[in-house]
C-alpha positions as CSV (number, residue, x, y, z in Angstrom):
1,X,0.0,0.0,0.0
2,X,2.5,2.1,1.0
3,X,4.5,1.8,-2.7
4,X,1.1,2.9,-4.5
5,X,0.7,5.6,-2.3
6,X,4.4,6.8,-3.1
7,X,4.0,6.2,-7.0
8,X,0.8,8.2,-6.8
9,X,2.3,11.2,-5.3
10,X,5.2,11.1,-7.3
11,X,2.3,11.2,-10.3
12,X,0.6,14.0,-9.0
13,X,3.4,15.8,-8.2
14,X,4.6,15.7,-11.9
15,X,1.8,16.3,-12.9
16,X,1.5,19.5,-10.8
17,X,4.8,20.8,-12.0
18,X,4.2,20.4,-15.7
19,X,0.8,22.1,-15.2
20,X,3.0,25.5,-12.9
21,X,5.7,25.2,-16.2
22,X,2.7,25.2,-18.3
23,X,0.9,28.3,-16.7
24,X,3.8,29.9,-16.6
25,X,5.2,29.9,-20.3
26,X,1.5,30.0,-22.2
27,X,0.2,33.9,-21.5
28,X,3.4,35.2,-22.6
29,X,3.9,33.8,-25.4
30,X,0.2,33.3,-27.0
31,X,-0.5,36.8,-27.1
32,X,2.6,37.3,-29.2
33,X,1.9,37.4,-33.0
34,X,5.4,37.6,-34.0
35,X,6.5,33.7,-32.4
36,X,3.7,32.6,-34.5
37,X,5.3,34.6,-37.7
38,X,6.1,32.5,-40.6
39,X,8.0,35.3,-41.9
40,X,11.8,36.8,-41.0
41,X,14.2,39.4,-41.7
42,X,17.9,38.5,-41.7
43,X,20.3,41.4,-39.9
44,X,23.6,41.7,-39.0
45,X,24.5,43.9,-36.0
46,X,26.1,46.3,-36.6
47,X,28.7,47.7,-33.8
48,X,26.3,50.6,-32.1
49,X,23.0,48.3,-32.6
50,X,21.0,46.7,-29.3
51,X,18.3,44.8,-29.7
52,X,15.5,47.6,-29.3
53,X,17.1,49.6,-32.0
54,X,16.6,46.3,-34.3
55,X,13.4,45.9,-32.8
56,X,12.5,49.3,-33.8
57,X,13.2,49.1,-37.6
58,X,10.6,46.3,-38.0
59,X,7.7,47.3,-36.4
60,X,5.8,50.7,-37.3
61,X,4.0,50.9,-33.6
62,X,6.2,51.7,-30.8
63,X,4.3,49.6,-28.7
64,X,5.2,46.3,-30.5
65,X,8.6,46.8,-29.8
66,X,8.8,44.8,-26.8
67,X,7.0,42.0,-28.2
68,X,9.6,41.6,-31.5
69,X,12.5,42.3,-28.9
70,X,10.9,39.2,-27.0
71,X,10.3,37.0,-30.4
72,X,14.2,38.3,-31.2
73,X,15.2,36.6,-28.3
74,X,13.4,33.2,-28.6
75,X,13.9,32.6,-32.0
76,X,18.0,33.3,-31.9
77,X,18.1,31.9,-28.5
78,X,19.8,34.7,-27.6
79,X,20.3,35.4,-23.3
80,X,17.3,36.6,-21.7
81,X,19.4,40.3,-21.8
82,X,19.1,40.1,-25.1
83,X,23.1,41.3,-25.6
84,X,24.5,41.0,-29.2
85,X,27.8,41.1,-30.7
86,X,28.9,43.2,-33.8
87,X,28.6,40.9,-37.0
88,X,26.2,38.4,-35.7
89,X,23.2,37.0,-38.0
90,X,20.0,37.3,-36.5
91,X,16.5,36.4,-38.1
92,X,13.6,39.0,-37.3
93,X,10.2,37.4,-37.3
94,X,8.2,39.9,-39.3
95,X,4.4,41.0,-39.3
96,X,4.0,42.6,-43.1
97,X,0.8,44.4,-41.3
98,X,3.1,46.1,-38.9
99,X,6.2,46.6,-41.0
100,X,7.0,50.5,-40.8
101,X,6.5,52.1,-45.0
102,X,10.0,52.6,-45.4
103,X,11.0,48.7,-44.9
104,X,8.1,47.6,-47.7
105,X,9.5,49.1,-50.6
């Protein structure tokens, strides 16, 4: 009795943190149209660029920015600082309804 009783906790308590993980990861990242973007830009940094500046060129509303500097991070797997080097390749997921004019043509 006493090994069932074990087995079941260890169950539940799996099961408990795969449901916290799972809570935890989904609202960020469901609201985010750009880590469901099909779509990507391919920069290099240049040697004054961050990534809100790169942010910034693909996205015509200010207030997007944060989300592409978040889809910038998961998609290059880049640290959660989001630091970059000078000559790295990174892909930009893109929205074509939010790309700024300029970047259309």
């Amino acid at each position: 009795m006493k090994k069932r009783k074990k087995k079941t906790g260890r169950l539940l308590a799996r099961l408990l943190l795969i449901a916290l993980v799972a809570a935890m990861v989904s609202p960020f990242h469901l609201g985010n149209g750009y880590l469901r973007s099909g779509d990507f830009a391919t920069v290099e940094v240049a040697r004054k660029d961050n990534i809100r500046t790169i942010a910034s060129r693909y996205t015509a509303r200010t207030e997007d920015v944060d989300e592409l500097v978040e889809a910038i991070i998961e998609v290059n797997g880049l640290p959660a600082d989001g630091s970059l080097r000078a000559g790295q390749s990174l892909r930009v997921p893109i929205l074509k309804d939010r790309l700024p004019k300029l970047a259309e043509k």
